[in-house]
C-alpha positions in Angstrom: 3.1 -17.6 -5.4 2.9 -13.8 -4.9 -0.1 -12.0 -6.7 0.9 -9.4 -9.1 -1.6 -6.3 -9.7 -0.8 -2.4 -10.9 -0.9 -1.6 -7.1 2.0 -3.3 -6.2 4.2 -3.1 -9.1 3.3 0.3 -10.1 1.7 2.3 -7.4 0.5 5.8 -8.1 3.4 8.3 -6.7 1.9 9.2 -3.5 2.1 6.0 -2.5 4.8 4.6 -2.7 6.3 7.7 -1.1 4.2 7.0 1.6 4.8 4.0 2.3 8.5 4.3 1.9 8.7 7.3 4.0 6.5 5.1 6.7 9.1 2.5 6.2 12.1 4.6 7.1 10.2 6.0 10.1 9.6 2.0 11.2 12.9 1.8 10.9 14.7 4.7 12.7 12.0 3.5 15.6 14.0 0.2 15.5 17.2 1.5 15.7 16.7 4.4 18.1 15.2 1.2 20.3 18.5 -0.8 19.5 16.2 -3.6 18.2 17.6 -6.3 15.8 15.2 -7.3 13.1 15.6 -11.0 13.8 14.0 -9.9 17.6 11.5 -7.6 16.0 10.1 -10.4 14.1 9.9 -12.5 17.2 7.9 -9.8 19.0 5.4 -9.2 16.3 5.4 -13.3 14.9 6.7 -12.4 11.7 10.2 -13.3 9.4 13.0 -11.2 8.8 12.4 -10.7 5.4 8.9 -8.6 6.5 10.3 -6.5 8.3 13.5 -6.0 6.0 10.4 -5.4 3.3 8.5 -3.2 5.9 11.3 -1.0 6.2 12.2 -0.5 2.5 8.3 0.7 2.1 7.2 -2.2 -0.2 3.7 -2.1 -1.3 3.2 -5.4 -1.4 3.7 -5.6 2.4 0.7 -7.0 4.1 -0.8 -4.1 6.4 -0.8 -5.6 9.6 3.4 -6.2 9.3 3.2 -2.2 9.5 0.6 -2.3 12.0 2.2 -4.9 14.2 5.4 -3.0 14.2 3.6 0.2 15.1 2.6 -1.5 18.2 5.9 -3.1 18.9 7.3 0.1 19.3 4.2 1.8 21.2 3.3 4.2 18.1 -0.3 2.5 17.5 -2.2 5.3 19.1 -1.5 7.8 16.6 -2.3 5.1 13.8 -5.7 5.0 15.3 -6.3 8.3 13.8 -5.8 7.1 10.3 -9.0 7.6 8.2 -10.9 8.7 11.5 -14.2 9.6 10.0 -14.7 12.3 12.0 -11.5 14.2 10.5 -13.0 13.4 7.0 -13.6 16.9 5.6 -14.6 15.6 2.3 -17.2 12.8 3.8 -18.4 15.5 5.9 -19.2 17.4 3.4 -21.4 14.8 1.0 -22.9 13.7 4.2 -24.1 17.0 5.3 -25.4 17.9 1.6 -27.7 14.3 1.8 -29.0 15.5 5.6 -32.8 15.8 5.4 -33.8 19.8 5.8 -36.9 18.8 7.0 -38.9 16.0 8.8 -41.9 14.1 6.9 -45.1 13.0 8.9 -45.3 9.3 10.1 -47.7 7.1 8.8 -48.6 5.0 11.1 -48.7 1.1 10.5 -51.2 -1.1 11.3 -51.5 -5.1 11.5 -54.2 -5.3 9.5 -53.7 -7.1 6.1 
């Protein structure tokens, strides 16, 4: 039984461009590799039909088919730089405005109660 949620049967735009566009790239990799998808699968442990589904950029692909393939064709590393916090502009940003300006004094704690 196959869960059903907005995300997967109507992604926002952005997306689903995405993940198509990461799905044709899979899929070139296979084929300039002169891979089959039956011997894909075998590498990675996984059917046919996710890697078919990979390839086509279906959101309801699980994200370690993507991942695994990535690997399978020796394109992890530059995956590893997805949502790298210290590329995160934005995050940066809020975290730097919540940085203390100043130190407080310590109170020091005692044992006594």
């Amino acid at each position: 039984m196959s869960t059903r949620n907005a995300l997967t049967t109507s992604p926002p735009y952005p997306v689903e461009q995405t993940i198509r566009q990461i799905g044709a790239n899979l899929r070139t990799a296979r084929l300039r590799r002169n891979l089959s998808i039956e011997h894909v699968a075998e590498i990675i442990g996984a059917g046919s039909r996710a890697i078919r589904a990979a390839e086509q950029g279906r959101v309801s692909t699980g994200v370690g088919v993507y991942i695994a393939l990535l690997w399978a064709y020796d394109l992890l590393d530059p995956a590893l730089e997805l949502a790298d916090p210290g590329k995160d502009e934005t995050g940066l940003s809020y975290l730097a405005e919540k940085e203390r300006q100043r130190a407080r004094n310590r109170t020091i704690l005692d044992n006594d109660f």
